[in-house]
C-alpha positions in Angstrom: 131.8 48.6 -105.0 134.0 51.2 -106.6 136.9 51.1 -108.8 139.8 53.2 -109.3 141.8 52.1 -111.9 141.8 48.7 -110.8 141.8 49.0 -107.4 138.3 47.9 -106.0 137.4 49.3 -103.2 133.5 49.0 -101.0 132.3 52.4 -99.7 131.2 51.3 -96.3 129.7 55.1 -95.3 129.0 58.0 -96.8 130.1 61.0 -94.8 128.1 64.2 -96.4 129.8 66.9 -94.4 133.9 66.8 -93.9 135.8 69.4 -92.0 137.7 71.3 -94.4 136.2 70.3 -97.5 133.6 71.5 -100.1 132.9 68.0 -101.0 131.3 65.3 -99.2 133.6 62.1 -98.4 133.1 58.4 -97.4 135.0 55.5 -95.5 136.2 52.8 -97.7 138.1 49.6 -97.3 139.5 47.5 -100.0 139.0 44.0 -100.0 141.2 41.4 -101.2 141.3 41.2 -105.0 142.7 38.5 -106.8 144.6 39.8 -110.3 146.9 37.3 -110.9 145.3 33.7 -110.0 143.2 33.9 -113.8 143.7 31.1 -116.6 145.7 32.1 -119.4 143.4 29.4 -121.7 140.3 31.0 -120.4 141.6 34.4 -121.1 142.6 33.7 -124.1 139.0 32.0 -125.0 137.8 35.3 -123.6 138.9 37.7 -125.9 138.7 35.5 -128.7 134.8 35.6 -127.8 135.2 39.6 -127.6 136.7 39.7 -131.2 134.2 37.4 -132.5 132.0 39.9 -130.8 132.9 42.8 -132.3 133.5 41.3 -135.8 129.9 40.7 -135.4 129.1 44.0 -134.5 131.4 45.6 -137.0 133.5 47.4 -134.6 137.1 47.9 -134.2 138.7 48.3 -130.5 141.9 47.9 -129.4 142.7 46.4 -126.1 146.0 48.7 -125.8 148.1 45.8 -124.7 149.5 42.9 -126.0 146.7 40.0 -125.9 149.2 38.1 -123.2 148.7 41.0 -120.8 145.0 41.2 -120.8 142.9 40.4 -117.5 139.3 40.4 -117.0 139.0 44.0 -116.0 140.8 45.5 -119.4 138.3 43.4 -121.5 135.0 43.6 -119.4 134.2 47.0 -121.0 134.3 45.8 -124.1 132.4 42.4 -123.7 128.6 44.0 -124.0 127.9 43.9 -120.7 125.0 45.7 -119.4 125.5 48.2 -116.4 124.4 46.0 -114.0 126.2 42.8 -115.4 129.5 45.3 -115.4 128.7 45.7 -111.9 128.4 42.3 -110.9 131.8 41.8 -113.1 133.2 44.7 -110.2 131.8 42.6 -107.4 133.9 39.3 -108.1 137.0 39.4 -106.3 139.5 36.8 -108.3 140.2 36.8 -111.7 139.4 33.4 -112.6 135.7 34.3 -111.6 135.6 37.5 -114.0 137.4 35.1 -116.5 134.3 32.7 -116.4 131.7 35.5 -115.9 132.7 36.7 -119.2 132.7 33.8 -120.4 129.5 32.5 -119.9 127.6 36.1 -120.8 130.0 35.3 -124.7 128.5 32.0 -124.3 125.3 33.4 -123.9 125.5 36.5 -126.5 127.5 35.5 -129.4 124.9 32.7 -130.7 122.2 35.1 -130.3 124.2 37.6 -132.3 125.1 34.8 -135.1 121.2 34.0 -135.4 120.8 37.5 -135.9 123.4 38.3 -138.7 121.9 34.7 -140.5 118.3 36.8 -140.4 119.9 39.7 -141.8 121.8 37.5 -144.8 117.6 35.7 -145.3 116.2 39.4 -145.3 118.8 40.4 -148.1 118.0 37.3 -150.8 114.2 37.2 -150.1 114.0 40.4 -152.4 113.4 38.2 -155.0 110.0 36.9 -153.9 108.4 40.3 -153.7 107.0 40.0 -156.9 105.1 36.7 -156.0 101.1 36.9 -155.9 100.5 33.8 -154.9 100.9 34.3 -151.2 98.3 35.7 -150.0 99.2 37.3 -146.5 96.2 38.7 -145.2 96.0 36.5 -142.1 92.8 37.7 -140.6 
């Protein structure tokens, strides 16, 4: 599965030599894909999650459109995704099943990335115990 722009489209053969041409070519159709049918309440949820996400991660993007105009395949990018998990993300066909695949990886990431930045504030005060001898920390 392949996209271009958003137009998603399954190579179904890969022709390596084509009359004419210094490149090699493929046959392609392009299944059925679902923009519109999302949830505007997920969506919403969704990139909510993404800014949480990046607030987290101290990063600034911009969506470059207005949050009401946002589908599943502007924000995916942005939504940590590995490359295979963007993949999988290519390979579902209706926007309210990207809506919920991101969803659930948020779901998944963002509590991980909260115990994380609660570590990070613990490593910062402990300073103060460095001076302590009364812990001994040999272990063996």
């Amino acid at each position: 599965i392949r996209t271009h722009g958003v137009k998603v489209f399954r190579v179904l053969e890969v022709i390596k030599d084509v009359p004419d041409k210094l490149y090699s070519g493929a046959i392609v159709n392009y299944p059925d894909n679902d923009e519109e049918a999302g949830n505007r309440d997920l969506m919403q949820k969704v990139v909510k999650g993404i800014k949480e996400l990046h607030r987290l991660l101290n990063i600034s993007k911009d969506f470059k459109k207005p949050e009401t105009d946002l589908r599943a395949y502007d924000v995916a990018h942005h939504a940590g995704l590995s490359l295979e998990e963007e993949y999988e993300v290519l390979g579902l066909l209706k926007e309210i099943q990207r809506q919920e695949y991101l969803k659930r990886h948020l779901q998944k990431v963002l509590p991980m990335l909260m115990e994380m930045e609660q570590l990070k504030e613990k490593v910062k005060l402990n300073g103060h115990f460095r001076n302590l001898s009364a812990f001994d920390l040999d272990m063996g």
